[in-house]
N, C-alpha and C positions, 0 to 999 in steps of 0.2 A: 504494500500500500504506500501510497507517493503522499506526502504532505505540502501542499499549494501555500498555507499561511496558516499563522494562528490571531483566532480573536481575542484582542488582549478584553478582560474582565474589568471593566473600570467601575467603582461605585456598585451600585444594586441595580442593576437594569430594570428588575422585577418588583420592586420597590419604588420606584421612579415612575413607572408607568403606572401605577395602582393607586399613585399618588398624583399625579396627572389626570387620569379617569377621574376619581372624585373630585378633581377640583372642578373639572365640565361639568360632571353631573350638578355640582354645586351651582355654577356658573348657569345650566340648563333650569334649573331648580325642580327639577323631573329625573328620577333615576334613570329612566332607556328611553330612548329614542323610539324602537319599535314594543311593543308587547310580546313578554314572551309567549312562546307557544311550537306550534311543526305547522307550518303552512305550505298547502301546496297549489300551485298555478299552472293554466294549461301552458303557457310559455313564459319564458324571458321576460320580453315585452311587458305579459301580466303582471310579472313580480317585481320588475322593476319602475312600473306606475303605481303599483301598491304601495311599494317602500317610499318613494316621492313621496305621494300623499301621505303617509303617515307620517313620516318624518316634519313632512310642513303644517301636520296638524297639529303635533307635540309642540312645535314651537309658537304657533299661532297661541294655545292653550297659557299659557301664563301671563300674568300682569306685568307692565312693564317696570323696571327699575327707577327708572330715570320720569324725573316731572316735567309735565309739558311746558313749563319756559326754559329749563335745560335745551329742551330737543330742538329748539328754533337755531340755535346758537352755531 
């Protein structure tokens, strides 16, 4: 077996990203994006208009942060 490179381990990669995630979901103020579940579509197509849509409905769904004289600005 040939060895091309090695990935040096810097910090906690795995910790880093978990910590990342929660800060979105904080940031989203909704834990997922989609609902869990198994869904199935007759095509591509289908499931990637489903995920759109849900995606842009999760985000529609929360109030926003910021006051409306903020948001003119």
């Amino acid at each position: 077996m040939r060895v091309v490179g090695r990935r040096s381990e810097t910090g906690r990669p795995l910790a880093d990203q978990g910590a990342l995630a929660r800060t979105a979901a904080l940031l989203r103020r909704t834990p997922a994006l989609v609902p869990r579940g198994v869904y199935r579509f007759d095509s591509f197509a289908e499931a990637d208009r489903w995920l759109t849509e849900t995606i842009q409905r999760t985000h529609a769904r929360p109030s926003r942060t910021t006051s409306s004289a903020s948001a003119g600005r």
